[in-house]
C-alpha positions as a Markdown table, in Angstrom:
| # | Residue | x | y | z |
|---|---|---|---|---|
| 1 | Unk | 66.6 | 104.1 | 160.5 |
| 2 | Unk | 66.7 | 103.7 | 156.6 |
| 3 | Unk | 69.7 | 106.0 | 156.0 |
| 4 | Unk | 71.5 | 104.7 | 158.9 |
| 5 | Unk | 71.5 | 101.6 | 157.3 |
| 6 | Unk | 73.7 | 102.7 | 154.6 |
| 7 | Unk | 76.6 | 104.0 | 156.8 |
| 8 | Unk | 78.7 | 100.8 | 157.3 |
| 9 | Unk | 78.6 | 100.0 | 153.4 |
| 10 | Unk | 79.2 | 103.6 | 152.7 |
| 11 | Unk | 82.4 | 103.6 | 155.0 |
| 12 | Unk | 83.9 | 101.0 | 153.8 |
| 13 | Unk | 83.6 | 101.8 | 150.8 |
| 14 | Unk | 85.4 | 105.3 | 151.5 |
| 15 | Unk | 87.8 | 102.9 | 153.5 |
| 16 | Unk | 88.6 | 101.1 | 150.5 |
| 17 | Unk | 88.9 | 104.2 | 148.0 |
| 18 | Unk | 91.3 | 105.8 | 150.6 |
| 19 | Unk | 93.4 | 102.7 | 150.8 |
| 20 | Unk | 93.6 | 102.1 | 147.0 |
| 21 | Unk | 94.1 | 105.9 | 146.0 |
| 22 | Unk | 96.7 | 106.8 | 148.7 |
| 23 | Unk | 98.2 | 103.6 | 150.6 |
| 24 | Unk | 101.3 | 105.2 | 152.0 |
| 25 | Unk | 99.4 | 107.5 | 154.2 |
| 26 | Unk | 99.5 | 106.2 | 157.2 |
| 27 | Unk | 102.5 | 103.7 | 156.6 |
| 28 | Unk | 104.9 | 106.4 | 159.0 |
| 29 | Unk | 102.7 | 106.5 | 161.6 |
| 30 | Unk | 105.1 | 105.2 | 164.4 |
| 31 | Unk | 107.9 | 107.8 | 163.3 |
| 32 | Unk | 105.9 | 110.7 | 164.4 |
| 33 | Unk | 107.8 | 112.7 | 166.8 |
| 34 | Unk | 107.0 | 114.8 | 170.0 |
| 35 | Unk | 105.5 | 118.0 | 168.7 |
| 36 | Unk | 106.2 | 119.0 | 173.0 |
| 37 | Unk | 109.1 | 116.7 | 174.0 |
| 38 | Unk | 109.3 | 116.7 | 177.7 |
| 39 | Unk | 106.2 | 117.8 | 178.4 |
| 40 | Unk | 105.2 | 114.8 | 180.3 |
| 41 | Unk | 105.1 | 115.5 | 183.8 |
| 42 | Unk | 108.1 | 113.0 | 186.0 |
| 43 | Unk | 106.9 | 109.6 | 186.5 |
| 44 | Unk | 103.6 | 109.6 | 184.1 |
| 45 | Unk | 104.1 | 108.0 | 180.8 |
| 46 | Unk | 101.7 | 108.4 | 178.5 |
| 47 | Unk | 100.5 | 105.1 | 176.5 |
| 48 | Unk | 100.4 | 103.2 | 180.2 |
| 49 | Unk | 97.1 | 101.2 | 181.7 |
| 50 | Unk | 96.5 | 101.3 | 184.7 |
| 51 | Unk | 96.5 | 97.8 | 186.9 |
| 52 | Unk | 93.1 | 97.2 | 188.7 |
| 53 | Unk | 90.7 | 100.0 | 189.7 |
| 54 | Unk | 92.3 | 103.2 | 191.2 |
| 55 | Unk | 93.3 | 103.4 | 195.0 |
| 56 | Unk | 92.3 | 107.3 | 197.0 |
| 57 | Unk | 96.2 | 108.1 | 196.4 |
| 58 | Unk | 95.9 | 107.7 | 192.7 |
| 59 | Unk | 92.2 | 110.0 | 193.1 |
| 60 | Unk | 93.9 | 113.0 | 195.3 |
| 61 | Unk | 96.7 | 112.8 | 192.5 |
| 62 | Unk | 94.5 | 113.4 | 189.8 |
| 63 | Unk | 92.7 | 116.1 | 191.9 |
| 64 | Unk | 95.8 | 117.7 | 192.2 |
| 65 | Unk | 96.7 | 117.9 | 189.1 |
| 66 | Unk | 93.6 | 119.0 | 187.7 |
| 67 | Unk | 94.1 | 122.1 | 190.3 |
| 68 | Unk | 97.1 | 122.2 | 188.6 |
| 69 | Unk | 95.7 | 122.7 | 185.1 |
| 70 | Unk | 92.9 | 124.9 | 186.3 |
């Protein structure tokens, strides 16, 4: 329990030396494209939350496309 007591200081101090040493890193973050455009399969979007909990269509489409995968 001692040592994990020095992690959130120890972070955030790696945080800061990041931030300070190499700012722009991350600054192009929402430019980043595709790597497999199209890939998405018609109809899902990736990114979207779901409304509520999911109904026994949305469960037998997952099943299916976990087949799918397999």
């Amino acid at each position: 329990m001692d040592i994990q007591a020095y992690l959130p200081p120890a972070l955030t101090a790696l945080h800061n030396f990041i931030q300070k040493h190499n700012p722009n890193d991350l600054n192009n973050i929402d430019n980043v494209e595709d790597p497999q455009p199209g890939m998405c399969a018609e109809g899902l979007y990736e990114g979207q939350l779901a409304e509520g909990i999911p109904r026994a269509s949305e469960r037998q489409q997952a099943i299916s496309r976990q087949s799918e995968i397999t």
